[in-house]
C-alpha positions as CSV (number, residue, x, y, z in Angstrom):
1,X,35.7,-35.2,21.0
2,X,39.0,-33.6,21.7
3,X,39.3,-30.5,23.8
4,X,38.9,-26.4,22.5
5,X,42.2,-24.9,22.4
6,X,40.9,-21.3,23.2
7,X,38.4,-22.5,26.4
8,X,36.1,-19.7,27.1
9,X,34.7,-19.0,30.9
10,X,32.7,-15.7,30.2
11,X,30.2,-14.1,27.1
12,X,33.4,-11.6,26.5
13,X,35.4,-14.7,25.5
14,X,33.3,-16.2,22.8
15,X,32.8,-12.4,20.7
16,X,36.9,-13.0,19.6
17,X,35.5,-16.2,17.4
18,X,38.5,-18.7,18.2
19,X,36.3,-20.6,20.0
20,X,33.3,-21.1,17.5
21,X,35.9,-21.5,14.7
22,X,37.4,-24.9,16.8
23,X,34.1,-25.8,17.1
24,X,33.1,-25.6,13.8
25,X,36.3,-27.4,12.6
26,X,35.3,-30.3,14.6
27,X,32.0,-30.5,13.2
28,X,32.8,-30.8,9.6
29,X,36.8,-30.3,8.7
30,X,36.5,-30.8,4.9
31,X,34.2,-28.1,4.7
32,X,35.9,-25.7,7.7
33,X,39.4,-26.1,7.1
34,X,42.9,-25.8,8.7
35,X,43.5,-23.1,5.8
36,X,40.5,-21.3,7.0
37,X,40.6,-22.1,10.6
38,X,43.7,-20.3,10.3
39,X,42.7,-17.2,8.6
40,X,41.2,-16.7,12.6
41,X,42.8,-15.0,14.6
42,X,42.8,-16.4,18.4
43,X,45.4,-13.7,20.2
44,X,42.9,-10.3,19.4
45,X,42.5,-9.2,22.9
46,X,40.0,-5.9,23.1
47,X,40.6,-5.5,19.4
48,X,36.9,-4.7,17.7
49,X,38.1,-4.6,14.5
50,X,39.4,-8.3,14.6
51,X,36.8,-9.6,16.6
52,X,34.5,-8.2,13.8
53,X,36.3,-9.6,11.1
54,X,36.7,-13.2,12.9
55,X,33.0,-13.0,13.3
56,X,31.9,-12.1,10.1
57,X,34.5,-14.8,8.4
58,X,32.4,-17.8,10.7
59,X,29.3,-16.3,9.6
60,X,29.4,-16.2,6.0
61,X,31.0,-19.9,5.8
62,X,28.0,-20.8,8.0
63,X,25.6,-19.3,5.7
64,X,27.7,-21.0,2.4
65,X,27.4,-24.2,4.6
66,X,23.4,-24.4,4.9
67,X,23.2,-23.0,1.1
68,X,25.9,-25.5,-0.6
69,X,25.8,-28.5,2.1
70,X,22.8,-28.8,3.5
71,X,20.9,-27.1,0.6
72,X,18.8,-24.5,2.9
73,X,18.4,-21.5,2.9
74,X,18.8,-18.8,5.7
75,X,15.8,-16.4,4.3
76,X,13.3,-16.9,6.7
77,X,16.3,-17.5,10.0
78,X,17.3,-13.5,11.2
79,X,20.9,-13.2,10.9
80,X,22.7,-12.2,14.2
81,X,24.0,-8.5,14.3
82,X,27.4,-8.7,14.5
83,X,27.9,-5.2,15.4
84,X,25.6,-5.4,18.8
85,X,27.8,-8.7,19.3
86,X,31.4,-7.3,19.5
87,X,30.5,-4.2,21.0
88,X,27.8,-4.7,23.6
89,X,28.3,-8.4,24.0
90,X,24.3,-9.0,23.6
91,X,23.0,-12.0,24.7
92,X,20.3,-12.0,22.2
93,X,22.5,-11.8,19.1
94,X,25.3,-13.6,20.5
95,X,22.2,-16.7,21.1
96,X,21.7,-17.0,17.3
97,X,25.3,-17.0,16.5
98,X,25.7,-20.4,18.6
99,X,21.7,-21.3,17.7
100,X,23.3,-21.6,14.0
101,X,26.1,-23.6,14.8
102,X,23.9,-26.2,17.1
103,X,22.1,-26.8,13.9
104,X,25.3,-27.2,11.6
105,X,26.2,-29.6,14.7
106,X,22.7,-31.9,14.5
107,X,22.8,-31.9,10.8
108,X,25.9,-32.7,9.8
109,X,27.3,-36.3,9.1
110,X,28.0,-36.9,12.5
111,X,24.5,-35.7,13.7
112,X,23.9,-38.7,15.7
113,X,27.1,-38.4,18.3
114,X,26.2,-34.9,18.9
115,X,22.5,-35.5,19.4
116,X,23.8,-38.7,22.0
117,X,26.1,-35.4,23.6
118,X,23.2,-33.2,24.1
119,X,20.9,-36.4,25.6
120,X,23.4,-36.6,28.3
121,X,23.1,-33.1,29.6
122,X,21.1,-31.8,32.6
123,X,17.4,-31.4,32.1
124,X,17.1,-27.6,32.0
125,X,20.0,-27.3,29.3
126,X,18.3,-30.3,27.1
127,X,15.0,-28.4,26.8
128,X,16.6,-24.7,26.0
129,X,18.6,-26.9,23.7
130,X,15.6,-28.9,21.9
131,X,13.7,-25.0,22.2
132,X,16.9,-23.8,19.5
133,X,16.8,-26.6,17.3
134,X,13.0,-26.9,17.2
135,X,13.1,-22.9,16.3
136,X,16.1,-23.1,13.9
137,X,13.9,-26.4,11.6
138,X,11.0,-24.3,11.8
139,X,12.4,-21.5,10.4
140,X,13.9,-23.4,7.9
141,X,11.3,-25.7,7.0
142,X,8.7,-22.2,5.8
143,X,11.6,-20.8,3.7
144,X,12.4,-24.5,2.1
145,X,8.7,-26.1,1.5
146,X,6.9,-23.4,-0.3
147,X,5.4,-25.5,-3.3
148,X,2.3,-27.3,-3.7
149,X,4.5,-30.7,-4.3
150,X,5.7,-30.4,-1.1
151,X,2.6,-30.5,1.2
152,X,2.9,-33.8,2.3
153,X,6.2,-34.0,3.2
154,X,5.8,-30.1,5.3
155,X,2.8,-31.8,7.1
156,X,5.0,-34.9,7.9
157,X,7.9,-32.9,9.0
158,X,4.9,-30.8,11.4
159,X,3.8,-34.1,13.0
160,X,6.9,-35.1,13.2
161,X,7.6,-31.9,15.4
162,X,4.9,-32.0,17.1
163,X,5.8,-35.9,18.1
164,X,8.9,-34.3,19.3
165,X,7.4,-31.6,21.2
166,X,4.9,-34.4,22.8
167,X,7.9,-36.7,23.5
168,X,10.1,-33.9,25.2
169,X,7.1,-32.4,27.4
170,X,6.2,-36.1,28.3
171,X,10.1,-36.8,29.4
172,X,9.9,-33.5,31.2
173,X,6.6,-34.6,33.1
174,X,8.0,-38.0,33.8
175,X,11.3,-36.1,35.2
176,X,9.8,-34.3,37.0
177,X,8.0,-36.9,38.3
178,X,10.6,-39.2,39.5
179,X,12.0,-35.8,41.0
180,X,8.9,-35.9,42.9
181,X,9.1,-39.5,43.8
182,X,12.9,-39.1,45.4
183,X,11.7,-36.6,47.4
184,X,9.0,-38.3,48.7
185,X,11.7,-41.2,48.6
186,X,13.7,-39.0,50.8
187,X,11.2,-38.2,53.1
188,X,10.4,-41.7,53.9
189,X,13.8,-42.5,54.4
190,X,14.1,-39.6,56.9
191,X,10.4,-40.7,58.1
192,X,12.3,-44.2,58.5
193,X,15.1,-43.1,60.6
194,X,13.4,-41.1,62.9
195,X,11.0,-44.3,63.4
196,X,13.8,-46.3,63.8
197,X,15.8,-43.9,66.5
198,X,12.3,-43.8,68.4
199,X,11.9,-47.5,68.1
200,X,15.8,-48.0,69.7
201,X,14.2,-45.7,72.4
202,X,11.6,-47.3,73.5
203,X,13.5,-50.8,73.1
204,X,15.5,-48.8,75.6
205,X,12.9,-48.0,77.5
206,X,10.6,-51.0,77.3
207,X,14.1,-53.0,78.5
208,X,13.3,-50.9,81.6
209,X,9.8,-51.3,82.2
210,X,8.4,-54.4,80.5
211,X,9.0,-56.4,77.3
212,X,7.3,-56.1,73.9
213,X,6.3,-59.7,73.5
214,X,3.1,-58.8,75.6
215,X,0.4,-57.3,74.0
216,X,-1.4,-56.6,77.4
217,X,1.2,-53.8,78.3
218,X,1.1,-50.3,76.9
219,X,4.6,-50.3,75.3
220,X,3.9,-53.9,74.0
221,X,0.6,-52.4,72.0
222,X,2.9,-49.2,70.7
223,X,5.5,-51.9,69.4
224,X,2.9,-53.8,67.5
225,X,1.4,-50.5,65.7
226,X,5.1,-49.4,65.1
227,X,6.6,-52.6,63.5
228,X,3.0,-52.5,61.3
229,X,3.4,-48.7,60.2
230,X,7.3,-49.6,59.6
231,X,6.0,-52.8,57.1
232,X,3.6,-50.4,55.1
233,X,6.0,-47.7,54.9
234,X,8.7,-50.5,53.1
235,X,6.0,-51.5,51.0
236,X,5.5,-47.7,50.0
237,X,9.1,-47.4,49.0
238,X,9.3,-50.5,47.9
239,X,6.4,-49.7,45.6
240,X,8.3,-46.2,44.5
241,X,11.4,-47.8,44.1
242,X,9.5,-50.1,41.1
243,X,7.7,-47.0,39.8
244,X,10.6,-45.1,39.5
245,X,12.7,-48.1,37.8
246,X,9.6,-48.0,35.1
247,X,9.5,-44.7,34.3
248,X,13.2,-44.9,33.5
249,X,12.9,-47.3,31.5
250,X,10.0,-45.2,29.9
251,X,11.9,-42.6,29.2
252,X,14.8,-44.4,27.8
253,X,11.5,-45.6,25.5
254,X,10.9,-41.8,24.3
255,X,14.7,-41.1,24.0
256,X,14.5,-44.1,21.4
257,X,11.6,-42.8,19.7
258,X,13.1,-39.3,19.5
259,X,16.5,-40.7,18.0
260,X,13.7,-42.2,15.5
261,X,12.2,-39.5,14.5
262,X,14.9,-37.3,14.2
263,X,15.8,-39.9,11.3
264,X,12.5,-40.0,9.9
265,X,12.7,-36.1,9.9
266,X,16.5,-36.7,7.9
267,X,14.6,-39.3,5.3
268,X,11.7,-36.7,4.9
269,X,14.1,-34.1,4.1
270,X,16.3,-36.2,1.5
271,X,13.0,-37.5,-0.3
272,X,11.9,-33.4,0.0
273,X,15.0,-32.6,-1.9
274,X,14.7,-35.3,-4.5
275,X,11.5,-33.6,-5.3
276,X,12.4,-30.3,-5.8
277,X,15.3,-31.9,-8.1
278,X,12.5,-33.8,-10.3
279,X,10.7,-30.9,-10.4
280,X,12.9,-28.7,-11.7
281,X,13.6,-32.1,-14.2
282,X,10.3,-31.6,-15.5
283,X,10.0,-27.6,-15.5
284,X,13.0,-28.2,-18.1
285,X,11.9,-30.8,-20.0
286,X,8.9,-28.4,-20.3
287,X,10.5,-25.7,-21.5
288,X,12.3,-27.8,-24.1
289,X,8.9,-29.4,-24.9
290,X,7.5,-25.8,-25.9
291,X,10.9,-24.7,-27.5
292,X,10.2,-28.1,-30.0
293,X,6.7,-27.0,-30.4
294,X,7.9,-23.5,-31.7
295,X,10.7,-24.3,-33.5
296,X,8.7,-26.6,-35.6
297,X,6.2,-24.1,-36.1
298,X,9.6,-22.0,-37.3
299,X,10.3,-24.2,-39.6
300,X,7.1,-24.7,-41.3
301,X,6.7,-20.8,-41.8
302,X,10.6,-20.9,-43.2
303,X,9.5,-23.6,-45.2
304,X,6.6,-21.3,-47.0
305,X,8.7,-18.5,-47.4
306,X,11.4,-20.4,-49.3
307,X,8.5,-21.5,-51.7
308,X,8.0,-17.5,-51.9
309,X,11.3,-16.8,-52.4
310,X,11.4,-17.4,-56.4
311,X,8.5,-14.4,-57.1
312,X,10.7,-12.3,-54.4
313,X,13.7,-12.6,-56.7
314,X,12.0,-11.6,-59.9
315,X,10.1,-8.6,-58.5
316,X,14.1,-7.8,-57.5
317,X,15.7,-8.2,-60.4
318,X,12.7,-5.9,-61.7
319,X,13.5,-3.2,-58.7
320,X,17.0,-3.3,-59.7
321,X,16.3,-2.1,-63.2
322,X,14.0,0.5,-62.1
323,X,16.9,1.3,-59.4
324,X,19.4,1.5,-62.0
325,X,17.5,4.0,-64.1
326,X,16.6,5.9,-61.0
327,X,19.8,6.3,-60.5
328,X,21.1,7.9,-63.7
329,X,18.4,10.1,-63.8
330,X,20.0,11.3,-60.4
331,X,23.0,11.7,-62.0
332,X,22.0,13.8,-64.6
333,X,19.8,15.7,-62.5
334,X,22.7,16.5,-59.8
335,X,25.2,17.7,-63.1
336,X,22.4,20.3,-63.9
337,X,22.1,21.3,-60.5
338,X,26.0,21.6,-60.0
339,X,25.6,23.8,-62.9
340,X,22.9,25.9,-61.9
341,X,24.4,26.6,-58.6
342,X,27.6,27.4,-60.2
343,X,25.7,30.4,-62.2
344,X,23.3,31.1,-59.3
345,X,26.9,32.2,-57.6
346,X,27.9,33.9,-60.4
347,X,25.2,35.9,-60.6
348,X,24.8,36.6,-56.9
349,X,28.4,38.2,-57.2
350,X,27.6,40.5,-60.0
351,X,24.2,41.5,-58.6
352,X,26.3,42.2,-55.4
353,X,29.0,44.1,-57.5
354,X,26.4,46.3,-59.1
355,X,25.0,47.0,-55.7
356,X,28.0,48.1,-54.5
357,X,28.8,50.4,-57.8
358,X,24.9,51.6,-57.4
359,X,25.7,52.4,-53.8
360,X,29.0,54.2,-54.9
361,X,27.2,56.1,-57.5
362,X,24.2,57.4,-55.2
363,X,27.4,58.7,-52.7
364,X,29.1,60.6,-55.4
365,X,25.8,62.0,-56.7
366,X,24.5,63.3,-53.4
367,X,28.3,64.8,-52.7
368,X,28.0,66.3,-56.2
369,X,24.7,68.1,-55.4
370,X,25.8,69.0,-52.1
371,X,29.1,71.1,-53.8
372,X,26.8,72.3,-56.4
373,X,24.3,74.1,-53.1
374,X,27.4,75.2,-51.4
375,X,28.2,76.9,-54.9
376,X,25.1,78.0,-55.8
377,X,25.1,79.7,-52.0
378,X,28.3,81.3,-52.2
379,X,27.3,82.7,-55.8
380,X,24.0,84.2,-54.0
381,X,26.7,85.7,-50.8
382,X,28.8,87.1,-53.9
383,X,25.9,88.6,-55.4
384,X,24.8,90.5,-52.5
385,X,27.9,91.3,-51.5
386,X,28.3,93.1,-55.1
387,X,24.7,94.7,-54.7
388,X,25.6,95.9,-51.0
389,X,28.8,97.6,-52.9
390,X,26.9,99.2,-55.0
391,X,24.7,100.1,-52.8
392,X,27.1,101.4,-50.1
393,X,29.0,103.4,-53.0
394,X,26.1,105.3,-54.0
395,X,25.4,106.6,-50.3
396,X,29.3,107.2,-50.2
397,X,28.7,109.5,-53.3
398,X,25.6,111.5,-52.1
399,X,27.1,111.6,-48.8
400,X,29.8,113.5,-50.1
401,X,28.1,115.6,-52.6
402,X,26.0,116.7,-49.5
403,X,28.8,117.6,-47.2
404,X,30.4,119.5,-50.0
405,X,27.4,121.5,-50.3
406,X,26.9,121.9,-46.7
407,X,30.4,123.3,-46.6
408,X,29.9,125.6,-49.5
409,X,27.1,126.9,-48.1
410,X,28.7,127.3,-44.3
411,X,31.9,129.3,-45.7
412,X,29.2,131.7,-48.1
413,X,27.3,132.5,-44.7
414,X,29.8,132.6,-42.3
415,X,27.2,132.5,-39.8
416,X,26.7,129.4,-37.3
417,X,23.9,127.3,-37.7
418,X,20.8,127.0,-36.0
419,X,21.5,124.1,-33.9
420,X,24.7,125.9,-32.7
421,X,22.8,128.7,-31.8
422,X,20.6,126.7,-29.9
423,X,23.0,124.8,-27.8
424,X,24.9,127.8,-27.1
425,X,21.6,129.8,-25.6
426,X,20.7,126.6,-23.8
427,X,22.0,126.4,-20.3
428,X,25.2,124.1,-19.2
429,X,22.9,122.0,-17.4
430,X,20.5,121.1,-20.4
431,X,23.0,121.3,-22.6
432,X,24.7,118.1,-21.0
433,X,21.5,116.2,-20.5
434,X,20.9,117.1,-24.3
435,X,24.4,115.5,-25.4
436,X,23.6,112.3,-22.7
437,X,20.1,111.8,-24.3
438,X,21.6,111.8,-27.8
439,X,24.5,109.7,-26.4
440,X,21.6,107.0,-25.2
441,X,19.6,107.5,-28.0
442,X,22.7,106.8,-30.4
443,X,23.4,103.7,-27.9
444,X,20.0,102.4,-28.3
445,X,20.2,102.2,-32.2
446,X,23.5,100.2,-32.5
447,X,22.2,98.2,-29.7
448,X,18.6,97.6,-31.9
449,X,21.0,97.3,-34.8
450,X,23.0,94.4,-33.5
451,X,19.6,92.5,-31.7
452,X,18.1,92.8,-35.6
453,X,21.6,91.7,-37.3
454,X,21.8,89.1,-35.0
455,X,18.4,88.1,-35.4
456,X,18.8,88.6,-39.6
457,X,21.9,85.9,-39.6
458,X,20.1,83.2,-37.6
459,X,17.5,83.4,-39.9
460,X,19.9,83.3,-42.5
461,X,21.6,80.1,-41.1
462,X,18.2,78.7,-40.7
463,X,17.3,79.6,-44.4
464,X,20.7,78.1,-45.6
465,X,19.9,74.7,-43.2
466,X,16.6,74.5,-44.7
467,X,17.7,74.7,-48.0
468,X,20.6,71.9,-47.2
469,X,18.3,69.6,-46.2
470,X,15.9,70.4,-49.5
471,X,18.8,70.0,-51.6
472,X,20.0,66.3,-50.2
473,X,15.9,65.3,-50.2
474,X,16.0,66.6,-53.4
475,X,19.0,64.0,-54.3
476,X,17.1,61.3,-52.4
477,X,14.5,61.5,-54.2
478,X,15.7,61.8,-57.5
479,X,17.6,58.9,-56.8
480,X,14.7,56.9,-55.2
481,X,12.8,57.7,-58.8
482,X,16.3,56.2,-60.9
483,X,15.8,53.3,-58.4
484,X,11.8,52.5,-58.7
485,X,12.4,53.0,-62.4
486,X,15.0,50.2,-62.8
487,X,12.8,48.2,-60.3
488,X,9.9,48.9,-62.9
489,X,12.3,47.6,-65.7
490,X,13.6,44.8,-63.9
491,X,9.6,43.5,-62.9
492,X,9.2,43.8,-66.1
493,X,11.9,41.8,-67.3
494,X,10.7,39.6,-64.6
495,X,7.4,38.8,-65.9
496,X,8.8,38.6,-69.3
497,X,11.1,35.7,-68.1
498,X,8.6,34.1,-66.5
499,X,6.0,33.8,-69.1
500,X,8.9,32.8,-71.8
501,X,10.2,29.9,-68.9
502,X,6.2,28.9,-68.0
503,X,7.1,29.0,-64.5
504,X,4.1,28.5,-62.0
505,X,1.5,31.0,-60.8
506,X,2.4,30.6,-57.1
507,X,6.3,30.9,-57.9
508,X,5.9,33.9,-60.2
509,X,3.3,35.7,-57.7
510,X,5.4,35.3,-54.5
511,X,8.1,37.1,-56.6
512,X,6.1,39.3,-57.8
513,X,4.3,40.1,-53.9
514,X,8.6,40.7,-53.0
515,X,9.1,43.4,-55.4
516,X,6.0,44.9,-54.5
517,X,7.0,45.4,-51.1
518,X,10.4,46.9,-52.4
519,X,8.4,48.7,-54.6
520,X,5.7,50.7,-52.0
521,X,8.4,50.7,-49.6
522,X,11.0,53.3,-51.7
523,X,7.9,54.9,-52.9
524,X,6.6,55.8,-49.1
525,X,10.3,56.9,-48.5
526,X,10.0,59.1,-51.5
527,X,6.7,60.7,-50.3
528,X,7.8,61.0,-47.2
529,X,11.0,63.2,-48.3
530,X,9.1,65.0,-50.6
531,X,6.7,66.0,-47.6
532,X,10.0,67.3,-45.3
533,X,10.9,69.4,-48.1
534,X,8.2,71.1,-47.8
């Protein structure tokens, strides 16, 4: 595997993309490009918008990758938030990003160098490592095997897990086993040396005092138990040494059997696919089964109709006919309507016309009457006038006849009158409340005169109002009668018609009902002027 060209030492590093886009290129470069490896920018610094775009470029080819190459789908898998990624650099998110590229890694064609890659890291990284892939087939397996067709393969891929699950916790036991092993190793070596510094001592020491070779003396007795604790303590790592060698060789064992499985688990998932591809084989062939089903059915009822179709022809050459006569009646009929309507417009205009002349004449008729009352009332003013004249010409002549004998009479006598007398015997005090009362009294007739003459010509006004009004009801009516006699003449003429045409009952009595009402209508307007006139 050649070398990343963007090397990344911290979780800020990896959120620009270039990284994960190398990566990917050297996983599959037919399907991840130069061309689209360099659509990624490397050089985007603290740039969120690029780092976002970068990011969301590798994921979507991922997710086309799963769909179009390894033909899964990423339903069930959570997507990682992008967003929570470039902004707050979250572990969580940032862990299914690279979770989705392990499993592009360990199942693409070159599945087995990577899987060899990830055998040869440290313990603790294997297992988070197995943990991710383990979650990321899970996950994919549910969304994938849904059908009933698929049970046995789902419950061979499950054992096949849970073989793998067994196999990793077993390594993981027997590592930590031999873990436990070289440290009791260790301690038996450091067990060892200290034995054999306190042996060199006491050689020292015995060298001094006495030799070993005799059992009798103390030291002797301590060498003996010494060089037999020293013999079982090689035989203990000796014994160590051979379990450990096995359980390596165990292990490389389970490392086999896991490379075997994972290509069982490859096979189940080809044979899986194969399925779903006969499958939807036979859902078509299904569907095209039924289709041959009902298009023969089809074609039966076709063939019954065309056996029909001979009778259908003759009953339409019969329609046609029937059509065709249909048809000129129409014609005909439409002419005589044209017609009708023509003179129905005709006559709408003169009836409107003599409405118009009939509205003209009831004007002229009522200004007519209303000139004859104005000169019927002036003739009555003349009159008077003439008889007031008269009247006033006759005083005018006794008047004088009277003053004429009044002055006859006054130069014959030469004597003043009574009432001269009178005022002149009459003190000056009396005398000028005399002439004041006479004054008042004098004042108090023209004023009773001109209260009564006032009085006499609004009553006159009233009188000639009164008669105004009479006279135009009095035109009204006489008109209203012209009008309800020609109404008369034209029901009439009406029923005449109608009984000559044969027209029906309910046509001739809804006409009838509408002159009616025109009818009582102008006669309650009559009656009702003939009551104001009154």
């Amino acid at each position: 595997m050649t070398k990343l060209r963007c090397p990344c030492k911290t979780v800020e590093d990896l959120t620009s993309g270039a990284a994960m886009s190398q990566a990917l290129h050297q996983i599959d470069p037919s399907w991840f490009s130069e061309s689209w490896l360099a659509r990624i920018k490397e050089d985007v610094g603290d740039n969120v918008r690029l780092k976002m775009n970068n990011l969301k470029k590798i994921l979507q080819m991922m997710v086309d990758y799963y769909n179009e190459v390894l033909a899964q789908k990423m339903t069930e898998f959570p997507l990682p938030d992008l967003v929570r990624v470039v902004e707050q650099f979250d572990q969580v998110e940032l862990g299914r990003l690279l979770q989705l590229i392990l499993g592009c890694a360990v199942k693409c064609d070159r599945k087995q160098e990577y899987i060899q890659i990830i055998m040869t890291l440290e313990e603790s990284v294997q297992h988070v490592v197995m943990t991710a892939i383990q979650e990321l087939m899970s996950k994919e397996t549910v969304s994938q095997l849904g059908t009933e067709h698929l049970g046995d393969f789902e419950e061979q891929l499950k054992k096949a897990l849970e073989d793998l699950t067994e196999v990793m916790a077993e390594k993981e036991e027997l590592a930590q086993r031999c873990q436990e092993l070289d440290v009791q190793v260790t301690m038996l070596q450091e067990e060892r040396n200290s034995l054999l510094a306190e042996n060199d001592l006491l050689t020292d020491r015995s060298s001094q005092l006495d030799t070993f070779d005799n059992p009798s003396t103390p030291s002797g007795r301590k060498h003996s138990q010494l060089q037999l604790q020293l013999e079982q303590l090689q035989e203990e790592n000796f014994r160590l040494e051979a379990a450990k060698d096995d359980y390596r060789i165990h292990c490389e064992e389970l490392e086999k059997q896991l490379v075997e499985l994972q290509h069982r688990n490859d096979e189940l998932t080809s044979l899986a696919e194969e399925s779903r591809a006969l499958k939807d084989e036979l859902d078509i062939l299904r569907s095209c089964s039924d289709r041959a089903v009902k298009l023969e059915a089809s074609v039966e009822t076709y063939r019954k109709k065309l056996e029909d179709l001979g009778d259908l022809r003759r009953q339409m050459r019969v329609l046609e006919e029937k059509n065709m006569t249909y048809m000129h009646n129409t014609v005909s009929l439409e002419e005589e309507l044209r017609k009708a309507n023509a003179a129905r417009a005709q006559l709408e205009t003169y009836k409107r016309q003599g409405q118009e002349l009939h509205s003209k004449l009831s004007d002229e008729s009522r200004r007519g009457d209303n000139l004859a009352f104005e000169m019927k009332k002036f003739q009555e003013k003349y009159d008077a006038l003439l008889k007031e004249k008269e009247v006033d010409s006759i005083e005018r002549d006794t008047l004088r006849e009277i003053n004429e004998e009044l002055r006859c009479t006054q130069y014959q006598t030469g004597s003043p009158s009574h009432d001269n007398l009178a005022a002149e015997m009459l003190p000056i005090e009396y005398r000028e409340k005399f002439i004041r009362l006479q004054h008042e009294n004098k004042m108090l007739r023209l004023q009773q005169e001109e209260s009564e003459n006032e009085r006499i010509t609004e009553l006159q006004e009233q009188l000639e109002e009164a008669r105004r009004a009479r006279s135009q009801l009095d035109t009204e009516n006489r008109l209203n009668r012209e009008r309800i006699s020609e109404l008369q003449q034209q029901v009439e003429d009406l029923q005449k018609a109608l009984q000559t045409q044969g027209t029906k009952p309910e046509d001739v009595s809804v006409c009838l009902s509408h002159l009616v009402v025109l009818f009582l209508q102008l006669f309650g307007q009559c009656c009702m002027n003939i009551y104001f006139a009154k």
